[in-house]
N, C-alpha and C positions, 0 to 999 in steps of 0.2 A: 504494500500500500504506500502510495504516495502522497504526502502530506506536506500542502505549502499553509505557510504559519502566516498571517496578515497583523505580527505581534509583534510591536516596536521591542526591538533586543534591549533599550536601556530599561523595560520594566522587568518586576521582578516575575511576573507573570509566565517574563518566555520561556525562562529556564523551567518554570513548574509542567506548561504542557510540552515543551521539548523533553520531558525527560518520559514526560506520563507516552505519548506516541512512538518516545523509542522502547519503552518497556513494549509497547500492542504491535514492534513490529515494520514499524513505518520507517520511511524515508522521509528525512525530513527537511526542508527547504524552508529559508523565513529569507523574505522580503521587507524592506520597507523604505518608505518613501520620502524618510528625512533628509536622507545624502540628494535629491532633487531639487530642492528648497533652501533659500539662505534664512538668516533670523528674520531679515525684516519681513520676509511673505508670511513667513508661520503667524508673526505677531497681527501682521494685516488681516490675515485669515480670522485670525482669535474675534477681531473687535469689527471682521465687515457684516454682522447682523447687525448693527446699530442703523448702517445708512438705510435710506429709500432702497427699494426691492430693484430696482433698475439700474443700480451701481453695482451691487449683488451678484444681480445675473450676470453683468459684463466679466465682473472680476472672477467667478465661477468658471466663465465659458475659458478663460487662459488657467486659471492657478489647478482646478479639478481636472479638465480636460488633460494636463500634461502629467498628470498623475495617476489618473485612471487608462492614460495609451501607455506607462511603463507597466501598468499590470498587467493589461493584457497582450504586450510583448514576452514576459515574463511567465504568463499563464502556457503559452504558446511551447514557449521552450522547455517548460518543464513537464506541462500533462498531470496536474496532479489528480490523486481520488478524491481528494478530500481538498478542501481551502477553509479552516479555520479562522474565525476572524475575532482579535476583539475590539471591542467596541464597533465601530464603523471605515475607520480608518481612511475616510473621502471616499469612499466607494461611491458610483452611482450606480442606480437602476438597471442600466445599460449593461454596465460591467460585469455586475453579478446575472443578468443574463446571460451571458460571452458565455461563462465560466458553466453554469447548467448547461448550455447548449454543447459545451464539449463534454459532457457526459460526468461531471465532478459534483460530489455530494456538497454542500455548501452548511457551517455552523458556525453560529455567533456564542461569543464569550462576552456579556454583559458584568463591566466593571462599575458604568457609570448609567445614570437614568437617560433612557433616550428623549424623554419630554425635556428634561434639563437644560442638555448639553448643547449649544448654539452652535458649534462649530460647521455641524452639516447638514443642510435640511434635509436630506435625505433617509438620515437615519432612520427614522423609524420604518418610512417606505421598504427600503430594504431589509428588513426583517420577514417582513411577508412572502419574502423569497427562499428562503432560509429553511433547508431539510430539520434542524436541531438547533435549539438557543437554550445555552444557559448560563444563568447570574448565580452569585450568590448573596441578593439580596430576594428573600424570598417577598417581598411586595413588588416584585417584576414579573414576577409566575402567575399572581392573581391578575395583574395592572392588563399584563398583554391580553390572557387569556379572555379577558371583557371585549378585546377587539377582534376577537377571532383566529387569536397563534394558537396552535393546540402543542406544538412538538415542546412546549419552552420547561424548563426541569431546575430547579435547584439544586447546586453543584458548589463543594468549595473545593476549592484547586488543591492536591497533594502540600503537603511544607517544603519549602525551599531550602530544604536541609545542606545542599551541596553548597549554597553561596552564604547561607547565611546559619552558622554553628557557632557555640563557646569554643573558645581558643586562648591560650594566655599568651598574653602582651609583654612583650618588653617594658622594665622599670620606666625608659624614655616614652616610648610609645603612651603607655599609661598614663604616667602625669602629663602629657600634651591632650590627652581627650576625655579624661575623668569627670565625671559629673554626678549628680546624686539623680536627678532625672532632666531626661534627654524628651525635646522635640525635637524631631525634623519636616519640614513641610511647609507650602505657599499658606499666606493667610487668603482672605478674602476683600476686595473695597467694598462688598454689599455688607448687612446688617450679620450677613454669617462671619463675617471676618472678627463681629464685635461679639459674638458666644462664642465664637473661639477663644477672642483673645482672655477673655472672660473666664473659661477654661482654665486656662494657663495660669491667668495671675492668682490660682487655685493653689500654684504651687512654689511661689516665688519667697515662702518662708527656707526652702530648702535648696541645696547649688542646683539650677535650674538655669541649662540651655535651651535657648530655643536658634535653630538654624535656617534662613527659611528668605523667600523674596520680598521686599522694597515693600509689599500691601503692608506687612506687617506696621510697619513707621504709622499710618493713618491715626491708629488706635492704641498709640503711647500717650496721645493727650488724658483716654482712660481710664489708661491704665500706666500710670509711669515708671509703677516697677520692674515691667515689662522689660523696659530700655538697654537696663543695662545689663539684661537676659540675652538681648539679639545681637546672633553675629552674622552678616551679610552675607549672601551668597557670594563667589567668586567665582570669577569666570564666566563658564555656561550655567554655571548653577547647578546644574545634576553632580551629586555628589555619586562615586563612584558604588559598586555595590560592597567590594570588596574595604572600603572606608568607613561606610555607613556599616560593616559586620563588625568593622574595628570600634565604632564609635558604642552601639549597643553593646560590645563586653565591656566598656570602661565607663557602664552605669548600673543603676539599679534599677531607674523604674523611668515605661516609658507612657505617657498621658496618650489615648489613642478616642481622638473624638469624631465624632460623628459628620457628614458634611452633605449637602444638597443633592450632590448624585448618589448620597446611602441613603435609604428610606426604614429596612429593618435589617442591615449587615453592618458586620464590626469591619472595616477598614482592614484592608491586607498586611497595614502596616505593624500590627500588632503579633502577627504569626513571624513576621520576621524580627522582633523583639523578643518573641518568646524563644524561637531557636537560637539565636545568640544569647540567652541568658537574664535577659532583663523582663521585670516582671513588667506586663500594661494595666494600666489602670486605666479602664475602656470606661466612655460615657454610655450611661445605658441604651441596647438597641435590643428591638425583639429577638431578633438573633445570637445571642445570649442563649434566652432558653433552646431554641431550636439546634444550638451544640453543646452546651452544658448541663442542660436542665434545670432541675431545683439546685443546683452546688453552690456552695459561697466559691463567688469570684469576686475579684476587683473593678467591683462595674456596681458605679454610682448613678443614680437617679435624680439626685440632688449632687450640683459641682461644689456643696460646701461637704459634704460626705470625704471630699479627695486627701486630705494634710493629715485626716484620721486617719486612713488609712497607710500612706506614706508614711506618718512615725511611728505607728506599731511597726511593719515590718524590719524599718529601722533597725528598731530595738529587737527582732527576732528575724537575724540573716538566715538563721537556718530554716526556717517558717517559708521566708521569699523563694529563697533555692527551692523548696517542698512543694508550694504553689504551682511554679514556674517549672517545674519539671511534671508535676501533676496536668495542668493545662496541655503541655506540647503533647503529653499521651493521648490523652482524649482527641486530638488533632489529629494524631498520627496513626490512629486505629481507624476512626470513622471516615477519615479521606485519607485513606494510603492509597497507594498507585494502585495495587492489585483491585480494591474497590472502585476505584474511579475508573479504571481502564475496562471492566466489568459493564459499568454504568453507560460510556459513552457507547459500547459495542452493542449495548443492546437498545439505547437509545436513536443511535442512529443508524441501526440494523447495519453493522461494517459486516457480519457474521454471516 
């Protein structure tokens, strides 16, 4: 089986289904469409839903159009069975026709809400296309199924065990990235950027970094102890993966909150917190129970609940270790690859 991945490589995602498709057998191929693009189209891209519809379409018919002909030059050369996608990735209509028409099963991985996310109006359109869809936000399984998807499944991705494990540091390595609890991540300029940041200053009794882009600055008026919590991205800003494993072992606890494309799923970013070692203090989301159950976890309902919990564990490392090893089990049994390789195969009849 031939399996082209439509799965930007800097997420941590690609490595979970590149590994779950070479377990089932596949050939795997990932494409993606960032090396086509400089920063300034991507950012144009970000902010051209704001204009009039007929600015839109112009800039559509050049920045999708040369995006959507390297895929299917690319579809061409390779012949895959299968084209995996997540989220949307500027696909249009069109394209994913191309792709059916040569005989290839077609499945979406929903990270973010397609009602949400502006970047492609297309998105949801193209789902209707779609042999197999699934999130792991299970209010996308109800959300679609009201519009007529029947194949869509709740699915959380295997752990990203390979890129992201406890490992010990160097004495130097250590004191350059120690922290008592670690953010990483964009804020937001809408009203969500202000519960986040809201969040955060939940924890600024305690060494608390936050690492993350420029929105952050809006909402140090505040919250101003915030401030001298943030240290700027540099560079591109994507912090590498193999960095960010280094940064999660030289903490204890990582605050993992909820955002406009999650509706009832705990953010990816807390699975890879917990396989490096650090415990997440997740704000509550249904999904909680739907992997946990009844269990005491670290998941507040109330963000004044968060500094309790952060210095008990404190005071009882051995308790946080016990947690945080307790958590990645239940992860690791309920979506391990054998399961999930199981699920997609019979989901999307590969058998």
């Amino acid at each position: 089986m031939k399996v082209l991945l439509l799965v930007p490589e800097r997420y941590g995602f690609h490595h979970t289904f590149k590994e779950l498709f070479t377990y089932m057998g596949g050939e795997i191929q990932t494409i993606d469409y960032y090396h086509l693009v400089q920063g300034w189209q991507e950012k144009v891209n970000t902010q051209m839903y704001r204009l009039p519809d007929k600015y839109r379409l112009k800039w559509e018919g050049y920045y999708y159009e040369r995006i959507n002909k390297f895929y299917r030059q690319e579809y061409d050369r390779l012949k895959p069975d299968l084209v995996f996608i997540y989220n949307n990735e500027l696909l249009v209509p069109d394209t994913i026709e191309y792709f059916k028409k040569g005989g290839s099963k077609i499945a979406f991985f929903l990270g973010d809400c397609p009602y949400y996310t502006p970047t492609n109006r297309h998105f949801l359109p193209i789902l209707f296309h779609a042999d197999a869809i699934y999130t792991y936000d299970s209010f996308w399984v109800d959300a679609m199924k009201k519009l007529g998807i029947k194949n869509i499944h709740y699915l959380y991705p295997n752990l990203p065990v390979n890129q992201h494990f406890e490992k010990k540091l160097s004495p130097e390595k250590y004191d350059e990235l120690k922290s008592e609890v670690l953010y990483v991540g964009m804020c937001y300029k809408t009203s969500w950027g202000m519960k986040k940041a809201k969040f955060l200053s939940c924890f600024t009794e305690f060494d608390l970094q936050i690492h993350g882009d420029e929105s952050w600055v809006r909402w140090f008026g505040y919250f101003p102890e915030l401030k001298k919590r943030y240290k700027p991205r540099q560079g591109s800003g994507h912090i590498t993966v193999e960095k960010l494993n280094d940064m999660y072992n030289a903490t204890k606890f990582a605050p993992v909150d909820a955002n406009p494309g999650l509706l009832h799923a705990i953010h990816w970013r807390f699975v890879e917190a917990l396989c490096s070692g650090a415990l997440p203090i997740l704000e509550w989301q249904q999904n909680v129970v739907e992997i946990f159950g009844d269990a005491d976890v670290p998941a507040v309902k109330n963000f004044e609940e968060a500094p309790e919990i952060v210095r008990y564990y404190l005071q009882h490392e051995d308790k946080r270790v016990e947690k945080v090893r307790w958590m990645r089990k239940v992860m690791e049994e309920k979506y391990s690859i054998p399961n999930n390789a199981d699920f997609l195969s019979n989901t999307l009849r590969l058998r």
